[in-house]
C-alpha positions in Angstrom: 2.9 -21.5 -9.3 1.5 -20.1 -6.0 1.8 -16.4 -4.7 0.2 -15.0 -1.4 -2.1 -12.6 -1.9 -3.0 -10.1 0.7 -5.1 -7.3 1.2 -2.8 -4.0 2.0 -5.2 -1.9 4.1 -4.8 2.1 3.9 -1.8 3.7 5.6 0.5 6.1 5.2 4.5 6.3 5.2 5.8 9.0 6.8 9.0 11.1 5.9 11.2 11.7 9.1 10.8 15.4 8.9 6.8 14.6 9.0 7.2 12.2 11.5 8.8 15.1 14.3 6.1 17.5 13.8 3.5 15.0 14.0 4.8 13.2 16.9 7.8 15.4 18.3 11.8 16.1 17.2 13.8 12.7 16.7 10.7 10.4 17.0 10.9 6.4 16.3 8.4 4.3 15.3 7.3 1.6 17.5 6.4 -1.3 15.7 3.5 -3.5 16.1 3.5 -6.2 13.8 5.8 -7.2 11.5 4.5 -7.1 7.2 5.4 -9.5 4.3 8.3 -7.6 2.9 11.6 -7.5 4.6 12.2 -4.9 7.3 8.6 -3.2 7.1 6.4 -2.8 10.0 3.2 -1.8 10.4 3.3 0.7 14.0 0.9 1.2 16.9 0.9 5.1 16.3 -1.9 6.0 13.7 -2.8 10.1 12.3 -5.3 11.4 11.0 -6.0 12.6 7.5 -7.9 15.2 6.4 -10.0 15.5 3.0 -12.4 18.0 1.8 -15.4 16.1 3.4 -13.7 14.4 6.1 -11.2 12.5 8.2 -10.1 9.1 8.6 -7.6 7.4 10.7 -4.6 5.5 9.5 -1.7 3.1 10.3 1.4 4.1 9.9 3.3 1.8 8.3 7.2 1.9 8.6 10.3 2.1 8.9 10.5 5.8 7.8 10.5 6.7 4.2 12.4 9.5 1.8 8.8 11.2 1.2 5.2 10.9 2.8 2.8 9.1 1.2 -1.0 8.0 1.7 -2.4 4.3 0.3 -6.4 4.6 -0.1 -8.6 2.7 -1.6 -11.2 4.7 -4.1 -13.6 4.3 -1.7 -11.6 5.8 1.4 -10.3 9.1 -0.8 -14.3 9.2 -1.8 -15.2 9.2 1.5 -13.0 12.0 2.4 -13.4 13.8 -0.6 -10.2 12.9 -2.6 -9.6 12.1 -6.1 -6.8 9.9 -5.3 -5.0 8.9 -8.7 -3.5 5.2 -9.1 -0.2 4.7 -9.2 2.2 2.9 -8.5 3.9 2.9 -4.7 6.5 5.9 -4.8 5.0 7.7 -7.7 3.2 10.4 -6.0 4.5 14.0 -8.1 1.1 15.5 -9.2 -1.0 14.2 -6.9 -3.2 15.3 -4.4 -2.5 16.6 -1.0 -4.5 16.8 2.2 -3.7 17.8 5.8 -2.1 15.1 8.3 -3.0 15.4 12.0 -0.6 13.8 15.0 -0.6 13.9 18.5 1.9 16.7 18.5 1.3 18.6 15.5 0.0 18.7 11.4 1.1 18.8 7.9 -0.4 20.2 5.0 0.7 18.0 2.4 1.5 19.4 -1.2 1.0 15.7 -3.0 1.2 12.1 -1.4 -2.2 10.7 -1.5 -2.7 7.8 -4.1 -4.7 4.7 -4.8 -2.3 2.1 -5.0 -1.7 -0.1 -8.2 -2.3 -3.4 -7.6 1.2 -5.7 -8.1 3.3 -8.8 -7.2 6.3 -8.6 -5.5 9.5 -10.8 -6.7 13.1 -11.3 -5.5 15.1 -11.7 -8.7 15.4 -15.2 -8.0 11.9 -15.9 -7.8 10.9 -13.5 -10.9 13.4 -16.1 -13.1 11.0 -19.0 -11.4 7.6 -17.1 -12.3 9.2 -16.1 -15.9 8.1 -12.6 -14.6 10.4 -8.8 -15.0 10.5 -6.0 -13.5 7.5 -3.5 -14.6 5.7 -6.1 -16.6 1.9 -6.1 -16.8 0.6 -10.2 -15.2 -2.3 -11.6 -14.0 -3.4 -13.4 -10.6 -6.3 -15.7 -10.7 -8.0 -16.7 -7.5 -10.6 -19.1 -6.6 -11.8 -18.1 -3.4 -15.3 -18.1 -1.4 -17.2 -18.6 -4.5 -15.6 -15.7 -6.1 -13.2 -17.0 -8.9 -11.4 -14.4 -11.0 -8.3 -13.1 -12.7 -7.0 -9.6 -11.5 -5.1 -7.9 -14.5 -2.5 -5.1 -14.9 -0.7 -6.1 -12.1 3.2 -4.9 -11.9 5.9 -7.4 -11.1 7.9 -5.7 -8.8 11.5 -6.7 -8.5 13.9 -6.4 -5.8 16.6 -7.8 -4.0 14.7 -7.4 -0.6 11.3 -8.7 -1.5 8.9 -11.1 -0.2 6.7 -12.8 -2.6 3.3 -11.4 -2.4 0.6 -10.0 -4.1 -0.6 -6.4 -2.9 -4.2 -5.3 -3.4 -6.3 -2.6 -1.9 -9.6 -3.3 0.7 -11.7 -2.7 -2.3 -10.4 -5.4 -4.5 -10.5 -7.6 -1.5 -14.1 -7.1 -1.3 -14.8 -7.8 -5.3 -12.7 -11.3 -4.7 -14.7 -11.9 -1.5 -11.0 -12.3 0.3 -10.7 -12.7 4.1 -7.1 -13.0 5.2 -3.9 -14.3 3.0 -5.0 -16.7 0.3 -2.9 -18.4 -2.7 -3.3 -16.8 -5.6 -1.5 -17.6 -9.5 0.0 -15.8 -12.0 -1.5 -15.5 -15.0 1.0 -14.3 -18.0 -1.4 -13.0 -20.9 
């Protein structure tokens, strides 16, 4: 069976509290374009982060979440002199931190910056077509461009409000040789 498979650029979700002393007391989002799960967006306002060795701009992807958190790839939080961990979306205790620069203000973060774990995302529904669960380890082969191959370890995720997709980072993007959305499909091992 087929699943979209996308490239999920770096970005950051911002906490409301972060978002007002980036950007000012009681500020909203202003979306841009709308993304392949239900309800996210990605926003015309972008911050800057700030590594050891660097900066770099980022989306801002919303709507507004319970803590910040920064997607890189390895080679972003290289760039910027970040040992970015991966882990799963969400899973940020332990991490590093950096500093986070808007318009109207900064925050030193404490922990938020991650490499995202690649993974698939399900509705319950669908995860009974696929013969997929939540948390387990699949795989998702792609014949693209020349470049055919089988990406392992990646998490079914799940959820009521999912849209099927598959998420990896810019630097698996460039190893499949991936421009834009393609079909990928799951591999069970």
């Amino acid at each position: 069976m087929k699943i979209m498979v996308e490239t999920s650029a770096r970005h950051i979700h911002l906490a409301q509290q972060d978002l007002d002393t980036l950007f000012g007391p009681e500020y909203e989002l202003t979306p841009k374009k709308s993304l392949s799960q239900p309800g996210q967006f990605a926003c015309v306002e972008k911050v800057e982060v700030v590594g050891p060795k660097g900066s770099i701009k980022l989306s801002i992807l919303g709507p507004v979440r319970k803590r910040t958190q920064i997607e890189l790839s390895k080679t972003d939080a290289r760039s910027i002199g970040i040992d970015a961990p991966l882990r799963l979306s969400g899973d940020i205790d332990g991490t590093p931190g950096c500093k986070v620069i808007g318009p109207k203000g900064a925050i030193e973060l404490a922990a938020g910056v991650i490499v995202a774990k690649r993974h698939a995302h399900f509705t319950p529904e669908q995860a009974v077509d696929y013969g997929v669960t939540n948390g387990e380890l699949i795989g998702i082969r792609l014949n693209y461009n020349g470049r055919s191959l089988v990406f392992g370890d990646v998490v079914a995720r799940v959820s009521a409000t999912a849209g099927l997709a598959v998420h990896i980072d810019t630097d698996e993007a460039n190893a499949a040789g991936l421009t834009g959305t393609v079909d990928g499909e799951v591999v069970k091992f």
